[in-house]
N, C-alpha and C positions, 0 to 999 in steps of 0.2 A: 885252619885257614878258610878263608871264602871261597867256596868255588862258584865261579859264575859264567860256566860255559856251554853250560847247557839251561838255564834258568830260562821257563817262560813267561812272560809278562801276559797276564789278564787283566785289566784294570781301564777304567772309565775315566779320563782325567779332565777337571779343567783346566781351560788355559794351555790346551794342547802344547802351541811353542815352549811354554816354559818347562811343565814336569813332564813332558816326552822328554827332554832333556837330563831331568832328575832324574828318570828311569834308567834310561839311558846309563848314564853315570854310576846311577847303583846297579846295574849289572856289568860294568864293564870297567871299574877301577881296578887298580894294583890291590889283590889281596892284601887284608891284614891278619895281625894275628889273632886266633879266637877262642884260647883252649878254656875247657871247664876245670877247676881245678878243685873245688869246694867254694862258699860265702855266696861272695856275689860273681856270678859269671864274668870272665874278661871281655867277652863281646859282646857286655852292654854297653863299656865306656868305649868298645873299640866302634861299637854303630854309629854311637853320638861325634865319634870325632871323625869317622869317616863321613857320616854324612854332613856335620858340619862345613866339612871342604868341600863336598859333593855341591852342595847351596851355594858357598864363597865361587864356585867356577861357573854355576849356571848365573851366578850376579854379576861377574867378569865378562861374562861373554855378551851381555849386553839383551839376554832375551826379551825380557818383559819390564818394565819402570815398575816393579813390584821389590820391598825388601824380606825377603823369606827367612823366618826361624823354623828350626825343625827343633824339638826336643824329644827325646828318649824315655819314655818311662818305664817300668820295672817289671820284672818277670812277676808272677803269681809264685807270693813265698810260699807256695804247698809245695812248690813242684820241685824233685830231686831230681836233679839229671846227669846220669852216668857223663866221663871223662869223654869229650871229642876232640879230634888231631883236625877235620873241616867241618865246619858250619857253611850249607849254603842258606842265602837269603832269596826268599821270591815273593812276589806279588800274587797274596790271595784269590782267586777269582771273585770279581765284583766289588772290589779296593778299591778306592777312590784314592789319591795322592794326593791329600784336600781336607783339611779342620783334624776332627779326632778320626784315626785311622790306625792301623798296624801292616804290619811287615811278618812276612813266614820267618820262620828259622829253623833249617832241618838236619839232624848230623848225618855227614857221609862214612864218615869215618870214626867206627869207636866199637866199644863193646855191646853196647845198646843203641841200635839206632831212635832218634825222639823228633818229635815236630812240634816247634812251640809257636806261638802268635806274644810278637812284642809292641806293647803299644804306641804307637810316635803321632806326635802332633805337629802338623805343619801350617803356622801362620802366614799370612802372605800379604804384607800391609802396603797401603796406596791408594791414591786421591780417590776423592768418593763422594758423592752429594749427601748430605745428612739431615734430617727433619729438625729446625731450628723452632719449632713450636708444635703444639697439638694440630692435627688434621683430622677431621671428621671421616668415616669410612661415607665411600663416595663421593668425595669433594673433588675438585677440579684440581690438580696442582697447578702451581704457577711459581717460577723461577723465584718469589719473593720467599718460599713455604721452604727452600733449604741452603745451608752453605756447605762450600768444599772443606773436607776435612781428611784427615789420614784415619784409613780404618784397616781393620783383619777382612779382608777380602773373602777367605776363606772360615770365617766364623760360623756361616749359614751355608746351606747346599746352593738355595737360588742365587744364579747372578749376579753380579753388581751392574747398576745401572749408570755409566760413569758420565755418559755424554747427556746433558743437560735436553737435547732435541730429542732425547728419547722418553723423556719424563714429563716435561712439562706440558702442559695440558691433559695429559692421562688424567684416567681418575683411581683413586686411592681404594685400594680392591678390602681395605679393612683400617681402623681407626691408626693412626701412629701417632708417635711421639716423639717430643727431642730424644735427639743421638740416634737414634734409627736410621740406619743410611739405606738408601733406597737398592732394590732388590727387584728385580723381576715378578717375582710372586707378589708386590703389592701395588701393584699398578694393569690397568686393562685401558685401552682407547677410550675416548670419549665419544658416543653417538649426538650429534648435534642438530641433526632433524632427519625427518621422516622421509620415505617415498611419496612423493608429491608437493614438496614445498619446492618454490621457485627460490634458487640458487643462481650467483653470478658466475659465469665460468670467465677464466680468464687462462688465454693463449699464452706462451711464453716462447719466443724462437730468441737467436743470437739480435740483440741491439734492436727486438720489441717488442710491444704486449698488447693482447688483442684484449678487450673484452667483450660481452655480450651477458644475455640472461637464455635463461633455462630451466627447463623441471626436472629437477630429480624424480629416475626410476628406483632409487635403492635408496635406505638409510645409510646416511652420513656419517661414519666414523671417522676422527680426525687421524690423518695420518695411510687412511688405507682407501682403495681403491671403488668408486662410485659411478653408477650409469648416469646419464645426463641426457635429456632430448632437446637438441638447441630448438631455437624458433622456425628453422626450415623443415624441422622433420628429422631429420639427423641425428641419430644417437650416438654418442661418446662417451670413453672413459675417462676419468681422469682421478687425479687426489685431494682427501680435502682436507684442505688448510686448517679451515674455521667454522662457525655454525651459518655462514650461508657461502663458501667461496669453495670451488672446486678449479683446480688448475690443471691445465691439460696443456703434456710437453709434445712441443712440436719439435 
């Protein structure tokens, strides 16, 4: 049987809401049954069908717009392993619950106690932005450079980059290609002028907009946070838009 009442969980997850929940769920369901008998182990097809549900309940409950497969794959046919009455399963330290990964398996009860590693893959597919042609490594992206597609989320370690205002105008930290859906690791801000070019700053409160001009004391990345000295003397901060606008919320 599974014992799962003293299992501790080590593991690094993305997408916390969702596989804190998977975890969750693999240490805290109804026991199945797991005995070793000879061939093929029963609590390989008993992992895949409990986690199978384990997925079906975390996609019922509504966690994340992601559709998650998990599949099971096989012990190492070297290995013999004496008869066990429980199998616990835990979380290796430093497991990820994410693309190719494995799950502990340890018997508590039997004539030989054993501790194996089984391999499981967990996909986790949903919307994505995706390179719909070649991009030059440091080119500017712009919203024309990909479209929405369904992808494995968890294919790659880095992020998905899902929301379009986080990508576009970045620049492209290395060459890609169609079907490449965009990823954290290949995008960095775009620097769009120096300390010392004259920038428009523009005010923004409830129902108006100020503008005026200004010198940049800091280089310009789009998207993060730059000094500004207006015409009075006055220095501010604010963000920048584009390669000469910096907006400061009032």
């Amino acid at each position: 049987m599974f014992n799962t009442s003293t299992t501790s969980v080590h593991a690094h997850i993305h997408l916390p809401g969702l596989l804190a929940v998977l975890v969750f769920l693999l240490l805290t369901q109804v026991p199945v049954c797991a005995q070793v008998t000879g061939g093929k182990p029963e609590f390989i097809e008993a992992t895949q069908q409990w986690l199978d549900k384990a997925v079906a309940s975390v996609r019922t409950a509504g966690v994340a717009p992601l559709r998650m497969e998990v599949t099971v794959g096989e012990l190492d046919s070297r290995l013999r392993l004496a008869p066990c009455a429980k199998v616990e399963p835990y979380i290796p330290v430093g497991t990820r619950l994410w693309g190719k990964t494995r799950l502990g398996l340890r018997c508590l009860s039997g004539s030989t106690k054993w501790n194996v590693f089984l391999p499981v893959t967990i996909k986790a597919f949903g919307a994505a932005w995706v390179i719909k042609g070649d991009v030059a490594s440091g080119a500017v992206l712009t919203e024309a450079d990909a479209i929405e597609a369904e992808v494995d989320w968890a294919e790659e370690n880095s992020p998905i980059v899902a929301n379009p205002l986080q990508w576009s105008g970045q620049i492209a930290t290395r060459a890609l290609s169609t079907g490449q859906a965009l990823r954290q690791s290949m995008i960095k801000p775009a620097q769009v002028f120096q300390a010392g070019a004259q920038v428009r700053v523009v005010a923004q409160g409830t129902g108006f907009q100020i503008t005026s001009d200004g010198q940049a004391l800091s280089a310009g990345v789009v998207g993060q946070p730059a000094r500004v000295r207006m015409d009075s003397g006055r220095v501010m901060t604010g963000v920048v838009l584009d390669n000469r606008t910096v907006r400061l919320e009032i």
